[in-house]
N, C-alpha and C positions, 0 to 999 in steps of 0.2 A: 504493500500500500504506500503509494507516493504522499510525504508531506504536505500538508495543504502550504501555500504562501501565504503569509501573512499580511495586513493590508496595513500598512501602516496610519493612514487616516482613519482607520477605526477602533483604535487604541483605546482604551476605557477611560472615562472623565478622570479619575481616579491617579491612575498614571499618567497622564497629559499633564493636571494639576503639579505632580510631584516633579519631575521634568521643568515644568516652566519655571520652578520655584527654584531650580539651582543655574537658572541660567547666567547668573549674576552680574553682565548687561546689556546694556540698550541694544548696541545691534545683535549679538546673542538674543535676545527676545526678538527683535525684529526677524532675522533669519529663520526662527520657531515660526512664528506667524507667517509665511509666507506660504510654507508648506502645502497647506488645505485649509477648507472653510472652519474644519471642526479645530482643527489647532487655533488657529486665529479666534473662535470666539472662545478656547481656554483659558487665554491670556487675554481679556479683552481690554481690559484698562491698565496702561501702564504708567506705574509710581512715577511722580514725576520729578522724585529725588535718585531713581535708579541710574548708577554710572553708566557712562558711555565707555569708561577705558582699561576699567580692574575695580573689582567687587571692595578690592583691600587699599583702597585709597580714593580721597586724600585721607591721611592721617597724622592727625596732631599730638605732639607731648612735650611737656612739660621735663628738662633735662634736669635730674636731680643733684648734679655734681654744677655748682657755677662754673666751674672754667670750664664747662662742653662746649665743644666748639666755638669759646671765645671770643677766637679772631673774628666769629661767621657774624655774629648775633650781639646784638647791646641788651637783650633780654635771654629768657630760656624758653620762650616759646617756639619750637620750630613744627614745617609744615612741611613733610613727604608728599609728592605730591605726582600722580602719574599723567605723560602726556607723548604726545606721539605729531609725526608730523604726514601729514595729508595731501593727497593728490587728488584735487578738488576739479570735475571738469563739466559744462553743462549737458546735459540731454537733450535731444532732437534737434543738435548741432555739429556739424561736421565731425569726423575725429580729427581733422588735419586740424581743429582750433587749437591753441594753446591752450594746456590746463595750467590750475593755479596750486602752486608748491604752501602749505600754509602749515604753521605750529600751532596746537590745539594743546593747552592743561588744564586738569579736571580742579581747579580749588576750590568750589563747591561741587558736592553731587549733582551730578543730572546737567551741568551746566558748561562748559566748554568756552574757555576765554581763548582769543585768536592771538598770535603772538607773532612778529617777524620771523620769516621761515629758519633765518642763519642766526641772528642774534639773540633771539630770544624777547628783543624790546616789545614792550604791548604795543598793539595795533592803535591805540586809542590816541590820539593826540598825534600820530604819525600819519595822517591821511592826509593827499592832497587837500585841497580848496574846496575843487571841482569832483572831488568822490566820496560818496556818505556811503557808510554801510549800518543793515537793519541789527534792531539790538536783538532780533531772532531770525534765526533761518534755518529752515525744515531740510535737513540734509539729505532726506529721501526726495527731493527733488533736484538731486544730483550724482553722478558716478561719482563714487569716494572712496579713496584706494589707502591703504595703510601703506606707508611705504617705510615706516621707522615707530619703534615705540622705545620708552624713556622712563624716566623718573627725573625729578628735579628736587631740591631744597630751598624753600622760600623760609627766611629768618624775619626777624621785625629792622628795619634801619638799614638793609641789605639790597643794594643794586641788581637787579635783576641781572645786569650783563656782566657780573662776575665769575668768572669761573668756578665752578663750586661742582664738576659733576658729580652725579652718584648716580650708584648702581646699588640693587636690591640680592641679597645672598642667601636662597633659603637652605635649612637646616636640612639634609639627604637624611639625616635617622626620623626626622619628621613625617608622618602618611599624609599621602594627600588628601581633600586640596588641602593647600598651606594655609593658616591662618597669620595675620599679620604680628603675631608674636614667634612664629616660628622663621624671620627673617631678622638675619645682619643689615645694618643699614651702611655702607660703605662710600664715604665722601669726600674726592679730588680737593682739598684748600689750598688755601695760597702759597707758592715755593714748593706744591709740589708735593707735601706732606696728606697723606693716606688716613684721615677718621677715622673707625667706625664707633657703631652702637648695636649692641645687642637689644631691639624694640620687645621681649618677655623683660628685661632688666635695665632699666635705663637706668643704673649708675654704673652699669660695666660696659665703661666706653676707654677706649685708647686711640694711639697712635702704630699704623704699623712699621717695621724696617727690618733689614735685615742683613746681618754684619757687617752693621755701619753706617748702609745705605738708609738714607730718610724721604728723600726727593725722588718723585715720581712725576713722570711725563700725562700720564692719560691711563685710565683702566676700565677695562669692559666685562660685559659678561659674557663666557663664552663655555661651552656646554658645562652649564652647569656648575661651572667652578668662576671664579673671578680673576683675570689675569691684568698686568701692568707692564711695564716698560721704563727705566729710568734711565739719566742723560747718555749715557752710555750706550743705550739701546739692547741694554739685558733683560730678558724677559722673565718675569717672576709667577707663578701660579698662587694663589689664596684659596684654605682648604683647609674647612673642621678638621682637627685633628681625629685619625681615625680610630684611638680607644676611647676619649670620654666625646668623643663631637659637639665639644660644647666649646672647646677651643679652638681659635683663629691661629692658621700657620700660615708661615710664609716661605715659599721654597723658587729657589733660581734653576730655572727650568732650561734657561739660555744664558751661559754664561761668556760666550764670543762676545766682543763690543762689532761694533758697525764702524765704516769711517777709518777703517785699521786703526781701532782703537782711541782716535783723539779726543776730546771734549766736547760732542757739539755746541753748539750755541744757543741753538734754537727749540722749541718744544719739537716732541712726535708724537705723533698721533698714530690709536689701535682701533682699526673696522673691520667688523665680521661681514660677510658676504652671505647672500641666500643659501650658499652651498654648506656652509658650516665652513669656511677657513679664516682663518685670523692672517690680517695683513698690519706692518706695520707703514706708514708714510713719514718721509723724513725730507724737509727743506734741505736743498744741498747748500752746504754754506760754501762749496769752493769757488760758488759761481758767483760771489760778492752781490751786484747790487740786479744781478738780469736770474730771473727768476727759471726754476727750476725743482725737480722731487725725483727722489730714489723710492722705489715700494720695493718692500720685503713679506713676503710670504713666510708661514709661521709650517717649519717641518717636526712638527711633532715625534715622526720617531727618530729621526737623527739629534732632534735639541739643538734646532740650529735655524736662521734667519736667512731663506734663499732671496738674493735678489732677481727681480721680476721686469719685464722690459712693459712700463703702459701696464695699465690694465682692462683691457680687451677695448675691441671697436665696439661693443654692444650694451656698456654702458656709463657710469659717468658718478663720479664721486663727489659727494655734499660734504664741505668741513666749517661749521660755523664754531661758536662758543661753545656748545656741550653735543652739537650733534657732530657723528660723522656714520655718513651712508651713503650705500651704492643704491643709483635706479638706474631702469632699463632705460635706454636713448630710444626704445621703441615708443617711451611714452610723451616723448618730446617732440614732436612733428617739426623738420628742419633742424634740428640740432644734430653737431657730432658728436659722437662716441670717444672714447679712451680719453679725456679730459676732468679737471678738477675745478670744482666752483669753489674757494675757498674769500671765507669771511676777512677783512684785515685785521688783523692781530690774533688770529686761528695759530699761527705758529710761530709763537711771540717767540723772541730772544728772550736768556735767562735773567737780561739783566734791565729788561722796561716789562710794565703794567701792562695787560690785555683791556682790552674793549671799555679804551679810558671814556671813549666819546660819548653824547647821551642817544646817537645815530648814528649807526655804522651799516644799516643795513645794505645799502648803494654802492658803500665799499669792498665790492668784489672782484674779485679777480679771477680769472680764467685762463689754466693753461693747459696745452693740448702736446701727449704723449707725444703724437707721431712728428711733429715738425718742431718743438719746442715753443711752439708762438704763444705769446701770452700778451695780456694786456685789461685794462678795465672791462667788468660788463658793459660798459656803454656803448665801446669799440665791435662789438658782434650786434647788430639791427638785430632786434626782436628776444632776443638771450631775456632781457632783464622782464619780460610782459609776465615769466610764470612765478617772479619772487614778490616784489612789491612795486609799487598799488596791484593790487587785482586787477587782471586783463579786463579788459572791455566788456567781455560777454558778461561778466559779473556786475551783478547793479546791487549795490552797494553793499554796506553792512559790519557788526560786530561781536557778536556772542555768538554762539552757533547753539543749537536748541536740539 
């Protein structure tokens, strides 16, 4: 006797209920709803505090040691905060339009504040004259593509366009899902130096390093574990210790420097690619004031940093203040491939301030693997239509809903 199929839109109210109830967000429930009629009237009215970006954020606490994060905060109130950047493009409009590259973070539920794509500055008070945007916008009335997701650190008295990245580190003895106490909270400060906090115990916070080393370039997540990079261009892995896993280690996984060893000058930067590889980007300083970048690929089982020619015709590297990410040049109508859009002061020197300005967005630069040409985005016709102001087809706006 053959298995009957199963019909999945006739799931019992029962289970559909329990289902919707763990979807924990907006588009995850949207995607539910789409299904069939009977899913859609399961979930018929949705909370209008439910996130759009992670169930476990934003989240707030209160640091019980005063000197956490010190240098970050004139107070102890700090704000974890999840947000992601967006490939926003309109419906029953060519694809050759340009879409619009835009930064999205969740600091209240349900609510999505617009941010400059590369810097991170609010959208608010940086608009043209001549362009208003609505203080809602129903983003089901547009393709919306995830192209990056994030975390940030918002303090009280704290510049948004300071370098401060962090990355979230959860607990592996932990069962899923994770609950927001079973994550490290791990944050980039100034000169370089490595935070964390343990969010089940906020007064067991430190500094990392390790024999000797304190200063760190940039650090991401990458499966699963949290890895960094310091001036050197040594690569180091972060990882519960594996008898009590309640302790933070730190091990140098790449002990080669870059550069046949000399000092860089300049920050580097770590981005993961859709395939899972860890790359490193490094301003070449020997080429003084005419711009140029070495990539390095991350070979895991030799423990070693191959250098890489370009990184392919097919798509195209984003480096502002806390982001760095690859998108496909497919999604870019006229643009080429194997190039870097990077923000100004993306790869500061070790010895001036980042993103001192109170606008930098404009200040970009673009340079292209295959010929070395670089120059302002203003120099490439149409380059700057997907970063700021919103291209044309967009009539106006600022919150996203």
């Amino acid at each position: 006797m053959e298995p009957q199929e199963s019909n999945w839109s006739e799931l019992c109210p029962e289970l559909l209920s329990e289902i919707a109830n763990r979807l924990g967000t907006r588009p995850n429930v949207y995607n539910f709803r789409e299904v069939c009629k009977d899913w859609r009237f399961s979930f018929a009215r949705i909370p209008r505090n439910l996130p759009h970006l992670s169930p476990l954020f934003p989240h707030r606490f209160c640091a019980v040691d005063p000197d956490f994060f010190s240098s970050l905060s004139r107070g102890t109130l700090h704000h974890l905060i999840a947000d992601a950047v967006y490939l926003i493009r309109p419906r029953n409009i060519p694809e050759s339009t340009k879409p619009w590259l835009v930064t999205v973070e969740e600091f209240y539920r349900g609510k999505l504040c617009v941010r400059l794509p590369l810097s991170g500055i609010s959208a608010k008070g940086n608009l043209p004259a001549n362009v208003h945007i609505p203080n809602a916008l129903n983003l089901s009335d547009f393709h919306v593509s995830v192209i990056a997701r994030g975390y940030t650190l918002r303090s009280p008295g704290i510049n948004h366009c300071i370098d401060k990245k962090l990355v979230m580190f959860g607990n592996p003895a932990c069962f899923e899902p994770l609950s927001i106490k079973d994550y490290t909270a791990l944050v980039r400060v100034e000169h370089g130096r490595i935070a964390w906090v343990r969010l089940s115990q906020r007064y067991d916070w430190g500094c990392l390093s390790f024999q000797g080393t304190s200063k760190f370039d940039d650090i991401v997540n990458f499966k699963k574990r949290v890895y960094t990079v310091d001036r050197m261009g040594r690569v180091y892995v972060v990882h519960y210790d594996g008898e009590s896993q309640q302790t933070l280690k730190m091990e140098c996984i790449v002990n080669d420097t870059i550069s046949s060893g000399r000092y860089s000058d300049r920050r580097k930067r770590l981005v993961v690619d859709s395939s899972g590889v860890l790359y490193m980007v490094e301003r070449d300083v020997d080429c003084g004031e005419k711009i140029h970048f070495k990539v390095y690929r991350l070979d895991e089982g030799n423990c070693k940093l191959d250098e890489v020619i370009g990184i392919g015709d097919d798509r195209i590297l984003f480096v502002g203040v806390d982001w760095c990410f690859f998108a496909s040049v497919a999604d870019f109508p006229g643009f080429r491939g194997n190039c870097i859009f990077f923000l100004s002061g993306s790869f500061p020197s070790y010895t001036e301030s980042s993103f001192r300005g109170a606008s930098k967005e404009l200040e970009v630069t673009i340079f292209h693997f295959e010929d070395g040409n670089a120059g302002p985005i203003s120099a490439f016709p149409g380059y700057s239509d997907i970063l700021w102001p919103p291209s044309a087809w967009f009539n106006s706006e600022f919150s996203l809903s």
